[in-house]
N, C-alpha and C positions, 0 to 999 in steps of 0.2 A: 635281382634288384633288392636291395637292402628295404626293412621294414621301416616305414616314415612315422615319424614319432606323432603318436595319439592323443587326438583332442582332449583338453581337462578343464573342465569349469568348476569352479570351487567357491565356496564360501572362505574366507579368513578369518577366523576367529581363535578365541583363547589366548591374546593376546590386549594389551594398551592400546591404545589408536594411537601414541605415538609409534608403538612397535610397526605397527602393520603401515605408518605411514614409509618408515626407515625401509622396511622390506617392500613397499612398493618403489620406494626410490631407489635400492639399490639393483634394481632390475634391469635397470638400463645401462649397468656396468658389468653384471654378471649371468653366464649363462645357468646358473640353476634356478628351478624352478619356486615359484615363490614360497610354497609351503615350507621347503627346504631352507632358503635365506630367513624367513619367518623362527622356524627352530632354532636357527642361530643366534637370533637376536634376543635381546634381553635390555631391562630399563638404562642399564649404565649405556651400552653401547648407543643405546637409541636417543640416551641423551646427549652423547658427544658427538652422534652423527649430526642430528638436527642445528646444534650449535654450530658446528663446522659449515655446513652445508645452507642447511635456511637462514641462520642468523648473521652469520659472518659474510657467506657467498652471496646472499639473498634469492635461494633457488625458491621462489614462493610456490610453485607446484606443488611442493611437498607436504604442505599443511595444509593443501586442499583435499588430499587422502586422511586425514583425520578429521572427526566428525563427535559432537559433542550435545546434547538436547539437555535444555536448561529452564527449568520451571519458574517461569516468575508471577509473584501474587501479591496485588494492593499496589497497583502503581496506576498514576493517573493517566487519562485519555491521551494528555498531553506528553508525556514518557513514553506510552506505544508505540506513539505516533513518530519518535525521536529514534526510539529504540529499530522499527521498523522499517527504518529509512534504508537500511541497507538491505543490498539487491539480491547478494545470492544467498538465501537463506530461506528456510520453511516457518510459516507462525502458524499458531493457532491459538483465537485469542475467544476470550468469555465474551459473549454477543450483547449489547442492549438491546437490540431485537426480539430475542428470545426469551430472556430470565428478568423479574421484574426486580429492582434494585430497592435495598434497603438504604435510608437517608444517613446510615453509619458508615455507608463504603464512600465517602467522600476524600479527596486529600483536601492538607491546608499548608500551603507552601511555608514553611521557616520563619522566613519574611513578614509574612503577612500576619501571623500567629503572634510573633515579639512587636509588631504596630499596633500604629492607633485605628486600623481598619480593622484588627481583629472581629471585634462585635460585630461590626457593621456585614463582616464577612460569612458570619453566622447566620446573622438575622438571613441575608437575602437568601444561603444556600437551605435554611428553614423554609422560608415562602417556596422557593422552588422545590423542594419536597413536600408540602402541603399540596400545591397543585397536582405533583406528578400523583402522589399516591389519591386524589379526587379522582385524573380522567382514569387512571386503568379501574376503580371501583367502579365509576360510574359506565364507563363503557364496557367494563366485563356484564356489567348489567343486560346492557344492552342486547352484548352479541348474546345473550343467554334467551334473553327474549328473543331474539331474530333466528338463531339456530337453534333448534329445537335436537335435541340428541337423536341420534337412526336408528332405525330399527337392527340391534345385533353391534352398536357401538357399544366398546368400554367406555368407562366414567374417564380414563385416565384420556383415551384417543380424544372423546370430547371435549378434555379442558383445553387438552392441546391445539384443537384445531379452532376454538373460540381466544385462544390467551394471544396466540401466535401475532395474526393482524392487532390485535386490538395494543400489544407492548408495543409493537413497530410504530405506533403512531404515537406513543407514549414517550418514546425514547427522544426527540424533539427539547422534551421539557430541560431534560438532564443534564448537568452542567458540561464541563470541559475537565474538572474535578474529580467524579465520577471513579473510583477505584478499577479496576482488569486484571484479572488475571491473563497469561501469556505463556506458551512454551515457545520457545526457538531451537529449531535444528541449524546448526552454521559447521561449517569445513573450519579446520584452526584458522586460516589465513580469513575467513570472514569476521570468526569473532575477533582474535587480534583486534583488526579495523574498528569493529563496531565498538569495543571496549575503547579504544583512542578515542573516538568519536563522542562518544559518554560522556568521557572523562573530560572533553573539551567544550560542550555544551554550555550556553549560559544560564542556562535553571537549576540550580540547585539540587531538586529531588532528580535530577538525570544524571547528571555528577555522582551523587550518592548510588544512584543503579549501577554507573559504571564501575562504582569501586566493588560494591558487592559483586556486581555479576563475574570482576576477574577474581576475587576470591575463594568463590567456587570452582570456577573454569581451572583455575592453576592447578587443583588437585587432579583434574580428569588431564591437562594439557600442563606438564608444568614445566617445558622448556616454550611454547609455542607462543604462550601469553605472560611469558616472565619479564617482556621487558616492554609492555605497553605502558606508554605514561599519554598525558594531552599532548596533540600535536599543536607546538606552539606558534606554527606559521598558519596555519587554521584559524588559532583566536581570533593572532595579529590581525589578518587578513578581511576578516567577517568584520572589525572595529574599522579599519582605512576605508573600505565599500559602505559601509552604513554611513559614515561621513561623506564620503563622495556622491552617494547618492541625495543623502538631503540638501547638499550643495546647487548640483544640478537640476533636482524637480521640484526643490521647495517644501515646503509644508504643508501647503492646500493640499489635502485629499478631493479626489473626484469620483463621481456615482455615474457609473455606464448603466443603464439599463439595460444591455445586454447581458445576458448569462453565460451563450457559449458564444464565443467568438473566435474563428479561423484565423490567426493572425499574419500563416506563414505557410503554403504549401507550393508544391513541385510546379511547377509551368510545364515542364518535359515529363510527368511521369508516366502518360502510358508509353510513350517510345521508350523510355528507361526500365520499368518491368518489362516488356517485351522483349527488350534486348538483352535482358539477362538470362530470361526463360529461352532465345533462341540460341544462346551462347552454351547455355546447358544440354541443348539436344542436336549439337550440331561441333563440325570441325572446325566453323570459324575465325577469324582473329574480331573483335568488339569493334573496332573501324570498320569494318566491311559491311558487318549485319547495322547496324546503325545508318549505314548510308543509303541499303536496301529499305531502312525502314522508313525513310525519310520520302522512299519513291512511292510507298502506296497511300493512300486516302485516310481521312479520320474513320471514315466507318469501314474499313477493312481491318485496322486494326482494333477498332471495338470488338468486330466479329472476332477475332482472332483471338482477344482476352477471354473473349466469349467458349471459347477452344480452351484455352488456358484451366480457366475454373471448372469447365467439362460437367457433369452431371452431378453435380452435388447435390444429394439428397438430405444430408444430415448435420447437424451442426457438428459433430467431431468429425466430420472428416474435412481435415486441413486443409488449405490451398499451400501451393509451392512454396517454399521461403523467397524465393526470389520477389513474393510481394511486396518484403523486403526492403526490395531499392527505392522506395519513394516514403516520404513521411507528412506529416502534418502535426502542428501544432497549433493548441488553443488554447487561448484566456479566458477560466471557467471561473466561472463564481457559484458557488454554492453550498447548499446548511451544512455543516461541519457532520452531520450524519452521512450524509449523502459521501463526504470528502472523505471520510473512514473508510468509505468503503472504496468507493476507487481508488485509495491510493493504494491499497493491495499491490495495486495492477504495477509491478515491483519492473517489468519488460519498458516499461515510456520513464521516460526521463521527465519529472516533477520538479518545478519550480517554486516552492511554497511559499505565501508573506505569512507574516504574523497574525495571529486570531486574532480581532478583534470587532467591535461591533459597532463599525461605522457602514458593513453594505447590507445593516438591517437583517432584518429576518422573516424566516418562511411561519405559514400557520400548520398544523397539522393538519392531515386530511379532515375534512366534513367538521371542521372546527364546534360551528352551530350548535351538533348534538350533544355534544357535551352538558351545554346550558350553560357554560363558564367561560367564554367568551373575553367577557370583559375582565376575568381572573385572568385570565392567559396575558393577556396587552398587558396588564397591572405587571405582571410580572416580569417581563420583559421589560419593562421600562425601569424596575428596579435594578434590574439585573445589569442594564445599561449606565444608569445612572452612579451603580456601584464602580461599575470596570472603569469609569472614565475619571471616577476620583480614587480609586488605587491607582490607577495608571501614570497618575501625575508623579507619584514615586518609585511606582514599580511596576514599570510598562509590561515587561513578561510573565510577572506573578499574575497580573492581574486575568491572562488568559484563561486562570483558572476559573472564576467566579462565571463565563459565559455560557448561558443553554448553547444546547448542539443546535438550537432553530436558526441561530444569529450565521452567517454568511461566512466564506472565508475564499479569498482570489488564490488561484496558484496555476500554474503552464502545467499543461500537459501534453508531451510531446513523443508522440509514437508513430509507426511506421503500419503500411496498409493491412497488414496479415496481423497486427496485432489490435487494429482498429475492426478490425472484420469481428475476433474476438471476442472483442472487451464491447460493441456494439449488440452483439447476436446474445451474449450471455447477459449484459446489465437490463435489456428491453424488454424479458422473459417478464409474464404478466406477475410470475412468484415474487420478483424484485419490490424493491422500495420504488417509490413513487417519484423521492427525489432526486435517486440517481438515474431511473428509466427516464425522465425528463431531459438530463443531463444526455444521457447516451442517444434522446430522437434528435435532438439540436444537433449533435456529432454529427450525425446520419445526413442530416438535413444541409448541413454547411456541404458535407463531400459528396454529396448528393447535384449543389450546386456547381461548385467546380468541375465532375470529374463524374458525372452520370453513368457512364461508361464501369465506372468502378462498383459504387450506389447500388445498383441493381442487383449485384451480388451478395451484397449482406442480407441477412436474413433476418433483418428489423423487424421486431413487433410491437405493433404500434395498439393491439387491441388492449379494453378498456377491464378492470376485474368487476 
């Protein structure tokens, strides 16, 4: 018997990422092995490939093999948030959580800087730096008094574990302005996208990211992103719905007092994850197990989910993707810190309106001890007072000027294995206060519906 050719796992490297993209694409034409096609290749070839092949055939697989990490710094909250919108891609961004901000890392939209809001735009993001830099003083105070350094602490562990809470509640103050730094790791065929998308944007400083960011990108990727421009049926499209919608609902804005609200879930879904999971462990056709399922009891198939998620000790250990087959989605309102942070959650499909500061705003925790209370409201009411008279000319500049405290509506619409997640991970007592609030509401809505389900998340509800 002839000797069976031997397993090889390798790294690729010493190459472009467009090279090693060309040599992972010509693999599935050619039987040598990739190191080998790899040798062969070189810039010229790899550029003619990828033009033939991605640009002209539009084989997009291929510039999902190239991979590109791009440092971006001084760009506002609201440009992360723009920048971040796309889904398959790694960020990692400068915290307001963490690091206390200086009142110079501010932007100031174009717009706003060539108007007659200029001043005015100064003055307010002045008073909201006056307050922000009072509570972290005043409250570093505090936790110094309250925590007392341990015995065999460094100076350095101590600052850390006093600055840490006392910025998270500081962060509230801070506009939507606010400068970030940001890396992104994207595949070519992601940035491509996201650079279109930039470039289509109606703000200004996002436009300008998107030009910069393909200007660097072209050097690392320069057949992959050579021919991103705005997608112009995007604009169009965002202009014809924003009319149609003010046609259809009017102008009156309304205030729910609801925060989280279930707008839309499964009626069928534990028969439907069950029948996936018994589709997956059996020789079946989907008609047949579905009919079966239909002859046993609600509480047989409880038990049975109950079978499904099996002994789950630990929050990494998964359940099936088959959890999969059912979803929900919710009409969430909440302070634009809180929305930072779940929108991470890059897996749910997000529906976002515009900032602005009509669903009001949160107070920071234990407001009181500050002793600035009424500086806080003062603030806020400028800050409000401002947005609403930029707004009258420049509805989306004006987003800049708002604290993170002020509110913002957007859908958030994901599926049961990734609500089990984004549930079990935001509730941890480490988290903020206003997304663990956001994620007991989740709990509590599918809790209502679907108890059955509920009981498996590993909500924590305890208090720090």
């Amino acid at each position: 018997m002839p000797n069976l050719p031997k397993r090889r796992v390798y790294v690729l490297e010493g190459k472009s990422e467009e090279e090693i993209a060309m040599a992972m694409a010509v693999t599935s034409r050619s039987p040598e092995p990739f190191d080998k096609i790899l040798s062969q290749t070189d810039s010229k070839r790899s550029a003619n490939f990828l033009e033939k092949f991605y640009i002209t055939y539009g084989h997009g697989s291929i510039a999902d093999t190239a991979f590109i990490h791009i440092a971006i710094e001084n760009i506002s909250q609201l440009a992360v948030k723009a920048l971040e919108d796309t889904r398959l891609a790694a960020y990692q961004e400068k915290s307001t959580r963490y690091q206390i901000i200086d009142r110079l890392n501010v932007a100031e939209p174009d717009e706003i800087k060539k108007s007659k809001y200029h001043k005015r735009y100064q003055e307010v993001v002045n008073s909201v730096f006056d307050l922000y830099d009072a509570f972290v003083e005043t409250l570093l105070g505090l936790a110094r008094e309250k925590n007392k350094r341990k015995k065999g602490e460094s100076e350095a562990a101590y600052e850390n574990r006093i600055r840490v809470p006392v910025i998270d509640r500081c962060r509230l103050v801070l506009p939507a302005a606010t400068l970030c730094n940001v890396g992104a790791t994207m595949s070519g065929r992601s940035i491509e996208y996201t650079i279109a998308k930039l470039l289509s944007h109606p703000l200004s400083e996002v436009k300008s990211l998107g030009e910069e960011i393909k200007k660097v990108a072209i050097k690392k990727l320069p057949i992959l992103v050579k021919y991103t421009d705005p997608i112009k049926y995007k604009v169009a499209q965002e202009k014809i719905l924003l009319s149609e919608a003010r046609k259809i609902l009017g102008p009156k804005r309304l205030v729910d007092n609801k925060f989280v609200c279930l707008v839309q879930y499964d009626r069928n879904a534990l028969d439907r994850v069950l029948a996936a999971v018994l589709e997956r462990f059996s020789n079946q056709p989907y008609y047949f197990i579905t009919k079966n399922l239909k002859r046993m009891s609600q509480k047989k198939k409880a038990k049975l989910f109950d079978t499904v998620i099996g002994d789950r000790k630990l929050r990494h250990d998964k359940p099936l993707r088959e959890l999969e087959e059912t979803a929900y989605t919710f009409d969430v309102v909440c302070d634009f810190g809180a929305f930072k942070d779940l929108q991470r959650h890059r897996m749910t499909a997000q529906t976002i309106q515009p900032f602005t500061t009509h669903l009001g705003y949160v107070e920071p925790l234990n407001l009181d001890e500050t002793g600035m209370v009424k500086e806080y409201h003062k603030v806020m009411r400028l800050a409000d007072e401002a947005y609403r008279k930029i707004a009258k000319d420049y509805p989306l500049e004006a987003q800049y000027i708002i604290p993170m405290a002020y509110r913002r509506r957007f859908l958030f619409h994901m599926n049961l294995r990734e609500a089990l997640y984004i549930i079990e991970l935001r509730s941890r007592p480490q988290g903020h206060i206003s997304y663990r609030r956001v994620v007991w509401d989740m709990w509590r809505e599918i809790n209502r519906v679907h108890p059955y389900f509920a009981k498996h998340i590993k909500v924590d509800f305890s208090e720090v």
